[in-house]
N, C-alpha and C positions, 0 to 999 in steps of 0.2 A: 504494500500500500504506500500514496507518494503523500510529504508530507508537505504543507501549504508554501513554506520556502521555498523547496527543490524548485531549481531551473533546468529546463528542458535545452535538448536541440536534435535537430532532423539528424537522421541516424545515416547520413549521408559516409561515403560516393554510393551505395547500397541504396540509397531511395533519391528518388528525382521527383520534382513537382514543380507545374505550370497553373501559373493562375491565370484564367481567357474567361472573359466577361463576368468576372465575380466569381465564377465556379475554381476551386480548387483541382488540380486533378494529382493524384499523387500513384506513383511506381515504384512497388519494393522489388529490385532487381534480384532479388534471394530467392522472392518466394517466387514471381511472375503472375501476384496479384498487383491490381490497380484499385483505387479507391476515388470516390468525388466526394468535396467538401462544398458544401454550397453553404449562404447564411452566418449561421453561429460559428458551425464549425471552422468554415472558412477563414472565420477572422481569428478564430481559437489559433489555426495555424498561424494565422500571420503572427498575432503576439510570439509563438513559439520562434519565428524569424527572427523576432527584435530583441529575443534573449530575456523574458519577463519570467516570472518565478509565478507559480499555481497561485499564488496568493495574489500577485498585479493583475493575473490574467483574470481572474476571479473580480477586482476591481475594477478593471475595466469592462466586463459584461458588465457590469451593475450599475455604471454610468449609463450605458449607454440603452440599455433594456426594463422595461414594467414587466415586474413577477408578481402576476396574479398567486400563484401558489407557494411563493418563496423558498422553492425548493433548488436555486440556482447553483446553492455550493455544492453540493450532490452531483448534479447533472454537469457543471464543467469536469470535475473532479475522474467522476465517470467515462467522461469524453475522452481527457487525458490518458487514462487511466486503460482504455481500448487502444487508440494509439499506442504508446510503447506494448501492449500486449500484442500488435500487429508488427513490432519490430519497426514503427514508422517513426520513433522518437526515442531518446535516451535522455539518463539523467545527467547534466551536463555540473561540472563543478565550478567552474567559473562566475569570477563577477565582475569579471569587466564591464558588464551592462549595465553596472548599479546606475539607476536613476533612468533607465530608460522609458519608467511608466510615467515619471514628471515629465522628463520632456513630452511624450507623445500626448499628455492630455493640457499642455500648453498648445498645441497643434489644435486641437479639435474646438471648435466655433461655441464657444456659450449658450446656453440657452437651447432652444430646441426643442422638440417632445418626443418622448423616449420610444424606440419602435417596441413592439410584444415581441417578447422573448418566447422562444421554439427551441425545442433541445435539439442540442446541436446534433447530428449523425455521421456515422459514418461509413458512405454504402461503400460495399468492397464486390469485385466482381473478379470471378475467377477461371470468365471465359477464354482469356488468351495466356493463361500461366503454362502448357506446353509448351505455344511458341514464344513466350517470352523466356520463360527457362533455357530452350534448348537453342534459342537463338545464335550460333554459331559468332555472330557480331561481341560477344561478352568476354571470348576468346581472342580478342586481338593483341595483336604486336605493334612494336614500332612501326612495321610497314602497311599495317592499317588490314582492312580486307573490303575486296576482298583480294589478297595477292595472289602474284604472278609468282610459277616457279619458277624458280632461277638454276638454269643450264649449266651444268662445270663440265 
């Protein structure tokens, strides 16, 4: 279980992710599943980019979100907590980031009304994990592939 401090980071070169039009889309090259994060989660990952601890991340959905049921520390907690159980996060030990939850809410506009908060999800699809496993491209060299044999 992670405790409200712990700061996270993408369990990279092993996981790749693009963000296109708000939707997250995320690739664990281990397994050759894919996951999309759209909404909450979405933004769950971006704090996880900017190096925030369970606890800022936590903070910041609660700026920015109305919990009808106020059960929001559960459900990030949770979120998180699927994530590194998918191998798509680690517990990172650094703190370099200290203060990155001040700056990032010096950033965001005053005022405002809060969007309804939806728990965040994370759908996983496991229909291309053969050819993404066995994808011969993961095997690469210096000379890329796919190469040419070389004649002696």
């Amino acid at each position: 279980m992670m405790e409200n401090g712990e700061r996270f980071k993408i369990n990279e070169p092993n996981v790749v992710h693009e963000n296109i039009d708000g939707e997250t889309v995320v690739l664990n090259l281990d397994t050759g599943n894919y996951y999309s994060l759209v909404g909450v989660g979405a933004e769950i990952w971006e704090f996880i980019l900017k190096g925030m601890t369970g606890a800022e991340i936590l903070g910041m959905i609660r700026q920015s979100y109305e919990f009808p049921s106020g059960d929001e520390e559960n459900a990030v907690h949770s979120f998180l907590e699927e994530l590194r159980q998918e191998g798509l996060i680690a517990a990172h030990d650094g703190d370099e980031t200290a203060g990155v939850q001040e700056a990032f809410l010096a950033e965001k506009k005053p005022g405002g009304a809060k969007a309804a908060f939806h728990l965040p999800v994370l759908n996983k699809y496991t229909d291309m994990q053969d050819l993404l496993v066995l994808d011969p491209i993961h095997e690469v060299d210096a000379t890329g592939w796919p190469s040419t044999k070389v004649e002696k």
